[in-house]
SERO-4910 file (N, C-alpha, C, O; in steps of 0.05 Angstrom, whole numbers):
BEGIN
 pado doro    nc1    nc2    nc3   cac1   cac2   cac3    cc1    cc2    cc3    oc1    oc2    oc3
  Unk    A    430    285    -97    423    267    -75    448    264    -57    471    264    -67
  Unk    A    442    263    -30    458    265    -13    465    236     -8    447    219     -6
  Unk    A    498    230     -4    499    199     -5    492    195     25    488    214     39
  Unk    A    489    168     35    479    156     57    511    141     67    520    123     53
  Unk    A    520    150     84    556    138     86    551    122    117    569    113    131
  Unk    A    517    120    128    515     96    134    512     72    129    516     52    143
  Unk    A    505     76    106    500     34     92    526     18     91    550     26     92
  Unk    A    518      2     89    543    -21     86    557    -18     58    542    -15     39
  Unk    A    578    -18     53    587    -12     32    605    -30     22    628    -36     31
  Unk    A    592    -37      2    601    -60    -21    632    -56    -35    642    -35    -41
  Unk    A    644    -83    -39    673    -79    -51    684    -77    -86    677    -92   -104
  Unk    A    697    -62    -87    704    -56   -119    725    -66   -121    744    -60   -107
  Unk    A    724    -94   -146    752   -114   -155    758    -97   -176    741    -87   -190
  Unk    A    783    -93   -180    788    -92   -211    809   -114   -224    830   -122   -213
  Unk    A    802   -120   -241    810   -144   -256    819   -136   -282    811   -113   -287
  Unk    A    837   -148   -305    848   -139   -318    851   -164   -345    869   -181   -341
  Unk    A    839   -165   -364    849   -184   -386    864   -170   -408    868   -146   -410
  Unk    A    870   -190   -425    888   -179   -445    872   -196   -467    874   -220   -465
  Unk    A    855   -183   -490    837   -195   -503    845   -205   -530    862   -192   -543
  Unk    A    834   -224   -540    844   -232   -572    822   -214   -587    829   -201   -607
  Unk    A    791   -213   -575    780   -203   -595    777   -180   -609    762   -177   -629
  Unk    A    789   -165   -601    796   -134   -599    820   -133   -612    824   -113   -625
  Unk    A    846   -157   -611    873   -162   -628    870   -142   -659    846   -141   -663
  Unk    A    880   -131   -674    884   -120   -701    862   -100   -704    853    -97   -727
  Unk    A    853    -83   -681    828    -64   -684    854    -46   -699    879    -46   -697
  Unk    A    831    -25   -719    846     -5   -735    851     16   -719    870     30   -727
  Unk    A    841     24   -700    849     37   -688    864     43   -666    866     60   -648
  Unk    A    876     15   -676    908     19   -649    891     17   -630    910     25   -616
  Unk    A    875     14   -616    866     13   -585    880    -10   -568    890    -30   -578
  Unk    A    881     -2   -540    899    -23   -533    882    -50   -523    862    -46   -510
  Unk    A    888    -71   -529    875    -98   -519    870   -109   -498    853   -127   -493
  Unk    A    892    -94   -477    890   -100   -440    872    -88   -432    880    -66   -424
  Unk    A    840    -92   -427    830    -78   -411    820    -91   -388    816   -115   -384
  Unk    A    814    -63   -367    803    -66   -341    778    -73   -338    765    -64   -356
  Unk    A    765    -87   -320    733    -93   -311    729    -89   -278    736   -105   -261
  Unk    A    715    -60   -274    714    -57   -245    690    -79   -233    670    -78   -246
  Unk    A    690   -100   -208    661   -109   -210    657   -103   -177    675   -104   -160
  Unk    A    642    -99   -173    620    -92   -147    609   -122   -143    598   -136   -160
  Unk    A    616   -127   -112    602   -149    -99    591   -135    -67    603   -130    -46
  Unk    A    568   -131    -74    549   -124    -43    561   -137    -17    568   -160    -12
  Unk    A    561   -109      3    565   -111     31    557   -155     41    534   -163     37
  Unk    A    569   -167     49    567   -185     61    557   -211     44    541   -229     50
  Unk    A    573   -207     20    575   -236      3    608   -230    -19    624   -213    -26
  Unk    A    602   -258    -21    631   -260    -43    628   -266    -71    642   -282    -84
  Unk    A    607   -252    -80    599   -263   -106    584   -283   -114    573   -283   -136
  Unk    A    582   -305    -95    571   -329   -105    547   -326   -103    537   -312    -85
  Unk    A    526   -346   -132    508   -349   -125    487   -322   -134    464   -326   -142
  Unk    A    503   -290   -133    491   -274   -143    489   -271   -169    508   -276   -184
  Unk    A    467   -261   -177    458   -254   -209    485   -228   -222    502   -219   -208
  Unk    A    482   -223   -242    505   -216   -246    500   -198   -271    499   -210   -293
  Unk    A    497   -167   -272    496   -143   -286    515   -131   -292    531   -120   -276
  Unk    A    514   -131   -327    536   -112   -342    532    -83   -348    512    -79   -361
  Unk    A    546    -60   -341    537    -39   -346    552    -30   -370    576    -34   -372
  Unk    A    537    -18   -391    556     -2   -416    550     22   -417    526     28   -421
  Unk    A    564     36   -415    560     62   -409    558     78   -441    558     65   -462
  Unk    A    555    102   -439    548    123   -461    573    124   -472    594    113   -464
  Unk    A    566    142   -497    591    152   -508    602    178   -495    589    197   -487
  Unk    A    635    173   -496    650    190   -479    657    173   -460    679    178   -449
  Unk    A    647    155   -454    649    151   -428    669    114   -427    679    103   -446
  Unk    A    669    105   -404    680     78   -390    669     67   -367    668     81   -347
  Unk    A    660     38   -369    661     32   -343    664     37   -324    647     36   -306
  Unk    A    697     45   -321    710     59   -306    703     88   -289    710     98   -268
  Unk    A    686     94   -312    680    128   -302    653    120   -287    646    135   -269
  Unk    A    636     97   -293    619    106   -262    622     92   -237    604     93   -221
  Unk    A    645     77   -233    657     69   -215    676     97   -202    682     92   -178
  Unk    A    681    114   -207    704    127   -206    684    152   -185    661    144   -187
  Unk    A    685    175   -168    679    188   -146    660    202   -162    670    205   -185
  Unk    A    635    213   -159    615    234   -165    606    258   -155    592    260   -135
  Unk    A    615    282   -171    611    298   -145    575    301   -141    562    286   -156
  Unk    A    560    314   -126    535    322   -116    523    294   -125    514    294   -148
  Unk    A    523    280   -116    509    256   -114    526    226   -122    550    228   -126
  Unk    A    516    207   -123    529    175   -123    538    165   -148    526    166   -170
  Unk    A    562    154   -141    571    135   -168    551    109   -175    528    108   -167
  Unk    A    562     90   -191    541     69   -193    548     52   -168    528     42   -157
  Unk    A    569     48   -158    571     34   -129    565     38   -105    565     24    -85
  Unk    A    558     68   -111    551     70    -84    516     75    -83    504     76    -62
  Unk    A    503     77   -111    474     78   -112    470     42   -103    455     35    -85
  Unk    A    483     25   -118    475     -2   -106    481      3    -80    462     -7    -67
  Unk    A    495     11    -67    496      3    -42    469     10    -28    460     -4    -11
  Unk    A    452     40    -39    442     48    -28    417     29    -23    407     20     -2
  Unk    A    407     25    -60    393     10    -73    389    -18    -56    367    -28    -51
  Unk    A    419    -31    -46    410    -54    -36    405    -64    -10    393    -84     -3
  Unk    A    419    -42      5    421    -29     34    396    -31     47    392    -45     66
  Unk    A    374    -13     35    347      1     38    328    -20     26    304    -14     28
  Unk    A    336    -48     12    312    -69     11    299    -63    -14    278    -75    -19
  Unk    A    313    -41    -38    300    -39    -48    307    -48    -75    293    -39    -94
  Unk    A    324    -62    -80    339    -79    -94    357   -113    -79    372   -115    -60
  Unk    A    343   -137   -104    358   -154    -76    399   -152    -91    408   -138   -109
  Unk    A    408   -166    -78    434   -161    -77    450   -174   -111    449   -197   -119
  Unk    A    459   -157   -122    471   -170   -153    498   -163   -150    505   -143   -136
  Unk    A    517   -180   -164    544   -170   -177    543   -157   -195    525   -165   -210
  Unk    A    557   -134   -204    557   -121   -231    586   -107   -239    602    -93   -226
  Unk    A    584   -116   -264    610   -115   -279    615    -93   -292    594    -86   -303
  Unk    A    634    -77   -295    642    -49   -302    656    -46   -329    672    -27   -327
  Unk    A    658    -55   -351    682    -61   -369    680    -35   -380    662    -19   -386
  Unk    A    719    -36   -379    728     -6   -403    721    -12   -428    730    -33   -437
  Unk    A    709      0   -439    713     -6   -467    707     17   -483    692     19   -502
  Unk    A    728     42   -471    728     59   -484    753     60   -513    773     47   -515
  Unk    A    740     81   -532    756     71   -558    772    102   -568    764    122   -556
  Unk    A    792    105   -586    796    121   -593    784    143   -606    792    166   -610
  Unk    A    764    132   -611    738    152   -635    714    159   -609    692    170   -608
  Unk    A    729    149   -593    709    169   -558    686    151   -550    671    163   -534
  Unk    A    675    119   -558    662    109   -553    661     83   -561    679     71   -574
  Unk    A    627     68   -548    627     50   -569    597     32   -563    585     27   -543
  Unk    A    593     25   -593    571     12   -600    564    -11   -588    541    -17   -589
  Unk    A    580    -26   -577    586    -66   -570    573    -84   -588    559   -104   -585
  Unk    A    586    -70   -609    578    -97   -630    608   -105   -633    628    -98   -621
  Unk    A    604   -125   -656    630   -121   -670    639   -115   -695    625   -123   -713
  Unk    A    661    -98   -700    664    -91   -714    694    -97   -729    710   -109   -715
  Unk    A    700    -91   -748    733    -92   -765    746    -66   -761    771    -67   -760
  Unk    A    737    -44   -758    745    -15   -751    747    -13   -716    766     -4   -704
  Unk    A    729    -22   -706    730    -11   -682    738    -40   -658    740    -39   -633
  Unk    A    741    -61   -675    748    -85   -656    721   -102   -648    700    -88   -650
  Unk    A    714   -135   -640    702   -146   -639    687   -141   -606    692   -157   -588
  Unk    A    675   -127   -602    670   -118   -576    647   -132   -568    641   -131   -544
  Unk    A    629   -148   -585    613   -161   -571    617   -193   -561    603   -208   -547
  Unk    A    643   -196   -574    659   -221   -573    679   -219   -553    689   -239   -542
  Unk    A    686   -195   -546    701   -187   -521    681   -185   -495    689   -182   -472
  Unk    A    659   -186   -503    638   -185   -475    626   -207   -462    624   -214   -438
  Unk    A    617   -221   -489    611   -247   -478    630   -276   -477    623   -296   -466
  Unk    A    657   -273   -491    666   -286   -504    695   -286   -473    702   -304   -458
  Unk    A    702   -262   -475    717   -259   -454    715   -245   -427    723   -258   -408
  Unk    A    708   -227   -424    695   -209   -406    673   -231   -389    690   -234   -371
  Unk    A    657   -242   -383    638   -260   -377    645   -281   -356    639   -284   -332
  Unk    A    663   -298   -377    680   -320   -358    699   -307   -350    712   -323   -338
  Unk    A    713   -279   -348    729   -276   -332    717   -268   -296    724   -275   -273
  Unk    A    698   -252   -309    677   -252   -280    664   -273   -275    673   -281   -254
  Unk    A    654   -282   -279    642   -303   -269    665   -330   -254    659   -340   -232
  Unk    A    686   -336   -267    698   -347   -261    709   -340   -241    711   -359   -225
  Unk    A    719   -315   -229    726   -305   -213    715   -310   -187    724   -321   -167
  Unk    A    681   -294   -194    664   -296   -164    655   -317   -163    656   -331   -143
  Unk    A    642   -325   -186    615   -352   -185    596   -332   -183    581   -333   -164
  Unk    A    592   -314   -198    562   -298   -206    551   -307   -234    562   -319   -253
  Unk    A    533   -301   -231    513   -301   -266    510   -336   -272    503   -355   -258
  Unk    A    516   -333   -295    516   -365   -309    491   -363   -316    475   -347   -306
  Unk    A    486   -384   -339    456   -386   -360    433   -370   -337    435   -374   -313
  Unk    A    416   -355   -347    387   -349   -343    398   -328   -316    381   -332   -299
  Unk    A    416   -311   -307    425   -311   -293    445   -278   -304    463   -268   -291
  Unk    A    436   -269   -326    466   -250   -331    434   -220   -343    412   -226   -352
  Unk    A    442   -202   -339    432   -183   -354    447   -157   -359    468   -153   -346
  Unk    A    438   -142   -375    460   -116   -376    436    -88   -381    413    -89   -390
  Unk    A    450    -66   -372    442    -43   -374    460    -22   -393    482    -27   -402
  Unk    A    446     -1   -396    460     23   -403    447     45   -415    424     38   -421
  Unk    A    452     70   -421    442     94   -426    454    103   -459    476     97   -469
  Unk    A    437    113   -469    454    130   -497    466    103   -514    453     84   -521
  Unk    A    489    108   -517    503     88   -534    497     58   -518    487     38   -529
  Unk    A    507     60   -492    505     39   -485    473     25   -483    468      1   -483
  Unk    A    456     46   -483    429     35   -485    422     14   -510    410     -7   -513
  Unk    A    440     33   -525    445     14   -557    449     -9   -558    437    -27   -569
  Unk    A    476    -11   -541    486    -39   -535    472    -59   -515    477    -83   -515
  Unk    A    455    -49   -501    432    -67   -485    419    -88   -502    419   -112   -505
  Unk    A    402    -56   -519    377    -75   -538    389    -91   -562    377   -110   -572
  Unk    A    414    -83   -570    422    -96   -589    438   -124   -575    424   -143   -584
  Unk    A    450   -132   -565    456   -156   -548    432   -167   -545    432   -192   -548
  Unk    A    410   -156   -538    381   -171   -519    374   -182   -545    372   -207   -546
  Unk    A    368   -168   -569    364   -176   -604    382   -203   -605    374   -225   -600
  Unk    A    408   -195   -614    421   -216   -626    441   -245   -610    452   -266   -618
  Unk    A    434   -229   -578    444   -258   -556    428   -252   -536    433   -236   -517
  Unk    A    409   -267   -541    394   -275   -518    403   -307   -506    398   -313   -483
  Unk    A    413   -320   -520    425   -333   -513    441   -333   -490    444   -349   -473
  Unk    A    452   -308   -494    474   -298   -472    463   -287   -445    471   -291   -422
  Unk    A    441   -270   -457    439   -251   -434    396   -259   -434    381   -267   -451
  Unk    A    395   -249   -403    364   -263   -390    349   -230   -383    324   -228   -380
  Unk    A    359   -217   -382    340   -188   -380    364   -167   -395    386   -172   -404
  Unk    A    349   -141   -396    363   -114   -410    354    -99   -407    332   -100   -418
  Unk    A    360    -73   -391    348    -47   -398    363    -34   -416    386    -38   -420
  Unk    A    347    -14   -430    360      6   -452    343     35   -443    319     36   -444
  Unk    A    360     58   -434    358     81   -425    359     99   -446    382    109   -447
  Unk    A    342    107   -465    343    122   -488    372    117   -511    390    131   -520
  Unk    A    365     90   -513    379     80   -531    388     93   -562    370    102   -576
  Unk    A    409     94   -569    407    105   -600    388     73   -612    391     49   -611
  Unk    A    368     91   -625    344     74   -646    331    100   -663    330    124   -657
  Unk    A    322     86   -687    308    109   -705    331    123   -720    337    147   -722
  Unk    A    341    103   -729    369    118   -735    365    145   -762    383    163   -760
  Unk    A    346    148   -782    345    165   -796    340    188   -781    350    209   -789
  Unk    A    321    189   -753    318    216   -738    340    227   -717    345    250   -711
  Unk    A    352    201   -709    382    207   -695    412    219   -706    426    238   -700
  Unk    A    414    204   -719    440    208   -736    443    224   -760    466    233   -766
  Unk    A    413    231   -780    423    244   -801    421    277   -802    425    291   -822
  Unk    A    416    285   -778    420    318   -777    442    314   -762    444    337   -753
  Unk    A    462    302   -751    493    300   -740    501    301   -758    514    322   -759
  Unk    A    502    283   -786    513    272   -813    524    302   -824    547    308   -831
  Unk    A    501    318   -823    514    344   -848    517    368   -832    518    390   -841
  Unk    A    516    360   -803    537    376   -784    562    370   -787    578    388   -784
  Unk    A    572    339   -793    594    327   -790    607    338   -825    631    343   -829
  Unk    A    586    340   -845    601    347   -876    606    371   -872    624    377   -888
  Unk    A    598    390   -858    599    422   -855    630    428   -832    644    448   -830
  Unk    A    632    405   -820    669    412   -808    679    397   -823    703    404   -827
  Unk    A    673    369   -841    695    368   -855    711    382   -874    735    380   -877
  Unk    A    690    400   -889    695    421   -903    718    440   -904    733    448   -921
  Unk    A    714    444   -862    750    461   -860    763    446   -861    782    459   -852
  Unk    A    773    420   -865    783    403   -862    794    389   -896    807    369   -899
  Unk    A    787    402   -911    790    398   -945    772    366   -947    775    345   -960
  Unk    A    748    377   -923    732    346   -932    743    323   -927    738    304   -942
  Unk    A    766    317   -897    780    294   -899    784    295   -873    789    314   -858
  Unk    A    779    267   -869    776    245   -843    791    254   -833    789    271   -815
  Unk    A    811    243   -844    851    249   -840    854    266   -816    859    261   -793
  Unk    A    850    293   -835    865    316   -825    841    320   -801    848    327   -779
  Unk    A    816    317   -806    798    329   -784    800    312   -762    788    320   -742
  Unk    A    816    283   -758    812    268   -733    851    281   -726    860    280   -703
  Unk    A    867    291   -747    893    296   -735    889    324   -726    906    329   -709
  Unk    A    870    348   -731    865    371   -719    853    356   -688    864    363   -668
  Unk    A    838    344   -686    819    335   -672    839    321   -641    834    326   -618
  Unk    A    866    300   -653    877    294   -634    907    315   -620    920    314   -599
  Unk    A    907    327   -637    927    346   -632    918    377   -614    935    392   -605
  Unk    A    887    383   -613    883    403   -603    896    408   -572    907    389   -560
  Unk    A    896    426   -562    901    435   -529    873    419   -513    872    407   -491
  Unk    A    851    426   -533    822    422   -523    804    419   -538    805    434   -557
  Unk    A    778    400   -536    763    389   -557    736    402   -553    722    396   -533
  Unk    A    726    423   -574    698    428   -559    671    408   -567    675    387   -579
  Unk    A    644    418   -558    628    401   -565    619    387   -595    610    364   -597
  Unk    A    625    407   -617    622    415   -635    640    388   -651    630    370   -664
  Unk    A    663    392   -646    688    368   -653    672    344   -644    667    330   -664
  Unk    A    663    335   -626    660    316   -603    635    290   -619    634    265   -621
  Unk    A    616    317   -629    590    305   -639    610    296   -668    610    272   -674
  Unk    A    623    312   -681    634    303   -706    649    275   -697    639    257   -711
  Unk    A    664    267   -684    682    244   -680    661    222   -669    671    200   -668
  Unk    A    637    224   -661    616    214   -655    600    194   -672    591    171   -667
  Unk    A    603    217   -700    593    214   -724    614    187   -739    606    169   -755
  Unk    A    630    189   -734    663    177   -751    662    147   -731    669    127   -742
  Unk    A    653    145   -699    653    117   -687    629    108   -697    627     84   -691
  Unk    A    612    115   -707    579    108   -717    587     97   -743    575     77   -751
  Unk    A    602    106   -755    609     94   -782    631     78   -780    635     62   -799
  Unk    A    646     77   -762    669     56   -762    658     33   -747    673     14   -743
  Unk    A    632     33   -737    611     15   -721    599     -5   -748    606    -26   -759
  Unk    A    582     10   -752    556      2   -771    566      2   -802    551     -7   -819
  Unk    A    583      8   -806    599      8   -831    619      9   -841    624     23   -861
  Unk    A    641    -11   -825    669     -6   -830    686    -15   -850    685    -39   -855
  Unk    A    703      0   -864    713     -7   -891    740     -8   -885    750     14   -889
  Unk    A    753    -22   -879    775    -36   -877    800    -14   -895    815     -2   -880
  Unk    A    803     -9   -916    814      8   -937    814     32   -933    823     49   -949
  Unk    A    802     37   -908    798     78   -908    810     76   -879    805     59   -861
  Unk    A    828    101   -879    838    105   -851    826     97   -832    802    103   -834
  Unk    A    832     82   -807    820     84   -784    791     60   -791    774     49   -776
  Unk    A    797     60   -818    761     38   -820    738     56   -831    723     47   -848
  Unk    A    736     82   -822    722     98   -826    717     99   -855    731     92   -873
  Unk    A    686    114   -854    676    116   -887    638    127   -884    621    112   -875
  Unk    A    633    150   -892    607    160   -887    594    154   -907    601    149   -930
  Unk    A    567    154   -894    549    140   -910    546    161   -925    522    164   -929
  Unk    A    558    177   -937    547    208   -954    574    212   -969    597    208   -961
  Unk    A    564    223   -998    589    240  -1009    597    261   -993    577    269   -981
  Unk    A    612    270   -990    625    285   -970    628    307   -977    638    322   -961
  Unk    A    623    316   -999    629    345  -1017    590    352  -1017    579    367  -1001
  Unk    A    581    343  -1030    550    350  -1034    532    336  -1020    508    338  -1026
  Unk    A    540    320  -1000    519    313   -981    507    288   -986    500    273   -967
  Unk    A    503    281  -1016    486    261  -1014    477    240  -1008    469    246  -1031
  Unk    A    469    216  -1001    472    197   -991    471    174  -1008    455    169  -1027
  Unk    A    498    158   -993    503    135  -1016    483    113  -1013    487    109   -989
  Unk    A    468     99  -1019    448     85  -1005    455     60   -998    441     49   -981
  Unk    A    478     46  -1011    483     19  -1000    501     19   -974    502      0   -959
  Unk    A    513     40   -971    527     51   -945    503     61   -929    512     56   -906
  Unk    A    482     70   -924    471     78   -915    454     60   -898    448     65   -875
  Unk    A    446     36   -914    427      9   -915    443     -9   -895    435    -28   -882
  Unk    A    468      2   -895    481    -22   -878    484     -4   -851    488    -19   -831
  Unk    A    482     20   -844    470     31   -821    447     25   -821    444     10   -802
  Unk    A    425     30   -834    399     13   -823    392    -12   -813    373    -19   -800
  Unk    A    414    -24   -821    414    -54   -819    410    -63   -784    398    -82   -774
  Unk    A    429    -39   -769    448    -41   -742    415    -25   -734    413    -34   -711
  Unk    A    400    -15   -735    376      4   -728    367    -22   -706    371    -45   -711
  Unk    A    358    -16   -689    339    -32   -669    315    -42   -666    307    -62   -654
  Unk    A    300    -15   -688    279    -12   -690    274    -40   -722    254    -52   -729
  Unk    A    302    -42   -733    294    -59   -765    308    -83   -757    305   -104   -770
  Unk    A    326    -83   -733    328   -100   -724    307   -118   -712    309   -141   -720
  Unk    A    286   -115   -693    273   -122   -682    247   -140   -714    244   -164   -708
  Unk    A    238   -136   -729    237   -153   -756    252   -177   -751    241   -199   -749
  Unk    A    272   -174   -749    289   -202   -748    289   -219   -732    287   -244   -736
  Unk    A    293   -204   -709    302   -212   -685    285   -213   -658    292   -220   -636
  Unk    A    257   -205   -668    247   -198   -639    233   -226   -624    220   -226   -603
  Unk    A    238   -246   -636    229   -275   -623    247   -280   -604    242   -295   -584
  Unk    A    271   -268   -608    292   -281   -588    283   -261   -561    282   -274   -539
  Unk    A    279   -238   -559    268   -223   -541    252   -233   -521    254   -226   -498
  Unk    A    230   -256   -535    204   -275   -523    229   -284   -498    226   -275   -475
  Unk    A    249   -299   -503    254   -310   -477    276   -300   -460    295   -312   -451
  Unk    A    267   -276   -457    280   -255   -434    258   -258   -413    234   -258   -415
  Unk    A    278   -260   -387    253   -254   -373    250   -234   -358    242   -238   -335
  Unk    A    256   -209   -366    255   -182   -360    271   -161   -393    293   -164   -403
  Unk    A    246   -139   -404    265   -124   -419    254    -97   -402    240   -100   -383
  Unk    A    261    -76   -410    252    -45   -395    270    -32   -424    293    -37   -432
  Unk    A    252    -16   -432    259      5   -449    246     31   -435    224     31   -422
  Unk    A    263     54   -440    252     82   -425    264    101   -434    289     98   -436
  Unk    A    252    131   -443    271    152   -457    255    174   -444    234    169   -434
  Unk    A    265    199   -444    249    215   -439    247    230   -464    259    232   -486
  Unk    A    218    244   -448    198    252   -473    216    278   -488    212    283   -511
  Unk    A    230    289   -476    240    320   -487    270    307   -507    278    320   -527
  Unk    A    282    282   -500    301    279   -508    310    286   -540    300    276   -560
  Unk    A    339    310   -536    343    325   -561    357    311   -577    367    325   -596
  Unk    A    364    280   -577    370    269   -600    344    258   -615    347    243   -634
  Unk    A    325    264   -609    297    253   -616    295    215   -623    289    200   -641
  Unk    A    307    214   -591    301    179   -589    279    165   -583    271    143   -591
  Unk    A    267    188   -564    244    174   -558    219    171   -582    197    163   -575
  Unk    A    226    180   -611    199    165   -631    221    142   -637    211    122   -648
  Unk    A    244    141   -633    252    105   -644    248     88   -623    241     65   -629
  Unk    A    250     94   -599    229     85   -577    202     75   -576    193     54   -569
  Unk    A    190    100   -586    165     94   -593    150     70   -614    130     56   -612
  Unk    A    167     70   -632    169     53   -660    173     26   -646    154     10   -642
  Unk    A    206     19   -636    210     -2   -625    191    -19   -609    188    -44   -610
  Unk    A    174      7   -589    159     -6   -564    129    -15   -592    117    -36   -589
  Unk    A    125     -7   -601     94    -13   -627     93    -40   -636     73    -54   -636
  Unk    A    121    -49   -647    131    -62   -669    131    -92   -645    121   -113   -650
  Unk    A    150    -83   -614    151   -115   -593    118   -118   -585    111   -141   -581
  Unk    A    100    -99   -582     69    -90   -577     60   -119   -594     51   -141   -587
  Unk    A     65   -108   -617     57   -120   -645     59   -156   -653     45   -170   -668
  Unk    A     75   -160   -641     95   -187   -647     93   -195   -615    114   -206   -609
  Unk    A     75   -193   -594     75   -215   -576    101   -199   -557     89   -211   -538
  Unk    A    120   -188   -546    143   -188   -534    141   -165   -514    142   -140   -514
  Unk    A    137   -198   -483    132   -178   -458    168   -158   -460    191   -162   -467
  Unk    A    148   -130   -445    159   -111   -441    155    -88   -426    131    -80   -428
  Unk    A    173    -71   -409    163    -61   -397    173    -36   -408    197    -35   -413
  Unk    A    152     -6   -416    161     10   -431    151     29   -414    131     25   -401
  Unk    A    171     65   -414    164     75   -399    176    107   -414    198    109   -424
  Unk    A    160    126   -412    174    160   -419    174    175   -396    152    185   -391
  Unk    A    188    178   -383    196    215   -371    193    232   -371    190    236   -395
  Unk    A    190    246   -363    189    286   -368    227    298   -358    237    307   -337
  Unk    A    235    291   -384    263    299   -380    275    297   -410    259    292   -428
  Unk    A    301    302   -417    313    305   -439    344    287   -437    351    281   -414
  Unk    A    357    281   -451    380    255   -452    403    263   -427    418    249   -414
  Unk    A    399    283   -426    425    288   -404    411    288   -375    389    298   -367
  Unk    A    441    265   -354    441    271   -327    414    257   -319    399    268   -302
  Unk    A    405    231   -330    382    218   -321    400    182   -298    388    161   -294
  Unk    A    420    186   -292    432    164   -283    406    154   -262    402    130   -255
  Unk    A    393    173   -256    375    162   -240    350    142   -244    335    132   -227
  Unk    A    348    140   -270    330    118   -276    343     86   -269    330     65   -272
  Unk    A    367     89   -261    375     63   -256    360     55   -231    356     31   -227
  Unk    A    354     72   -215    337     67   -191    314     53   -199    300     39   -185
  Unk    A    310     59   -223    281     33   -240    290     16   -257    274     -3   -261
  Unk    A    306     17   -267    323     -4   -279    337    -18   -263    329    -41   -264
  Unk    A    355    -16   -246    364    -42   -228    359    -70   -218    368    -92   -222
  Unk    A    331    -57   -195    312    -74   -180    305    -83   -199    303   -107   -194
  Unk    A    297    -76   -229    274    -87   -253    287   -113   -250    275   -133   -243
  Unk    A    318   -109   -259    339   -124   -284    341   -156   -257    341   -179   -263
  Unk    A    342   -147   -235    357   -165   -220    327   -182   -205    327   -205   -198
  Unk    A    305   -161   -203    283   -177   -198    269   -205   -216    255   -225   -212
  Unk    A    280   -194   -232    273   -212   -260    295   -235   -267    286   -256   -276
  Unk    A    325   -233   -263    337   -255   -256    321   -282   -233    317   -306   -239
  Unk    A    315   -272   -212    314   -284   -194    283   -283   -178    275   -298   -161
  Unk    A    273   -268   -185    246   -271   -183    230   -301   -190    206   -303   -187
***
């Protein structure tokens, strides 16, 4: 898409805290982070509704604030988005919260740092305080992949916090997502004499990281997420013996636990008082999200919990463009 470099174009703050909740993460990550936030052509924040974006794994805040080639960053699709009438006007918040293991879940964790306590806890009132955006009934968040994760799982366990959520082919269905990565991930530890260690010190020491590494270190923030053991390097610890594959089951159970789909059992009353959710995956997608999708959307079906559910004709990569239906959704539904 060709950008439009007539619209009015909206301003990017960046802001900077230094967090406690993230203090003693095992993985050394540093605690100062940045929050890019976007306030639309011809206001100062006030008064507007106010959207968190979490981006995928690999990725940061930062990176969809940052220039795009052949088509628009996320600042400049709002502009387009709000320019053209087809979105009304929101603040939205950008936070880094990229980690050394190349991503992140936004929960909290003892391995990877308290990141959902860094979002709402700090991250929140620093924006808000700033512009005068959001506040009760008034805040929602987005994201794709991992961060889709972190949508529905926030929308689950703080609704309190947050009043709408989209999730863009969220990791859910975790036995069909994660456990053919699992004994991709035992098959390089192998060159590795089967050890964390040496495969995350090959891993940081290379010239260059290929895909292959990428999905393995993928595998190692999923477990330093959903299962972190304090006593093992880095936090890390797989849900599998690591020599023969098998699976440990009380390690395993406590990744199911973090599932969306077994989450939603628990939790899906708090969902009732959102007043906007949007779940959406496409149909081809090759982490095979869209049947935990499918499951998830059965189960809120099932239990009463408006929703707006939707599939694609596309596969997990290079869909930024559904935010063009997620946006307007998230911010219509604030303030609608």
């Amino acid at each position: 898409m060709l950008k439009d470099r007539t619209l009015a174009q909206g301003t990017l703050h960046r802001l900077f805290l230094d967090s406690k909740a993230l203090a003693g993460n095992l993985l050394g990550d540093p605690t100062r982070r940045a929050v890019d936030v976007y306030i639309p052509a011809g206001h100062d924040g006030s008064g507007l509704p106010l959207l968190v974006d979490l981006v995928g794994y690999t990725g940061s805040g930062l990176s969809h604030t940052n220039w795009k080639n052949f088509g628009e960053n996320v600042p400049e699709r709002l502009d387009r988005l709000i320019g053209t009438g087809a979105m009304k006007p929101a603040a939205v918040a950008f936070p880094d919260c990229y980690t050394r293991l190349g991503g992140n879940q936004y929960i909290n964790s003892a391995a990877m740092g308290n990141w959902a306590d860094f979002l709402i806890g700090e991250m929140l009132p620093l924006v808000e305080g700033r512009f005068g955006c959001g506040g009760a009934g008034r805040r929602g968040l987005f994201g794709k992949s991992s961060g889709g994760y972190g949508a529905i799982a926030h929308a689950l366990l703080h609704s309190d916090t947050w009043s709408a959520a989209a999730c863009h082919s969220g990791d859910m269905g975790f036995e069909l997502v994660y456990l053919p990565d699992l004994y991709g991930t035992l098959r390089t530890l192998g060159k590795y004499e089967h050890s964390i260690s040496r495969f995350l010190e090959h891993f940081e020491s290379a010239p260059k990281q290929n895909d292959a590494d990428i999905h393995v270190l993928m595998m190692l923030a999923m477990a330093a997420t959903y299962d972190p053991d304090p006593a093992s390097p880095l936090g890390i610890r797989l849900p599998a013996d690591l020599r023969t594959g098998e699976l440990i089951a009380e390690r395993w159970d406590k990744w199911l636990a973090w599932d969306p789909v077994r989450l939603a059992d628990r939790h899906a009353g708090g969902l009732k008082r959102l007043k906007g959710l949007l779940i959406d995956c496409g149909t081809d997608d090759q982490y095979n999200l869209v049947f935990g999708a499918r499951q998830l959307h059965r189960k809120l079906d099932a239990t009463g919990v408006p929703h707006r559910y939707e599939e694609f004709p596309d596969n997990h990569s290079s869909i930024d463009y559904r935010m063009d239906v997620s946006l307007p959704f998230l911010v219509e539904s604030l303030t609608g």
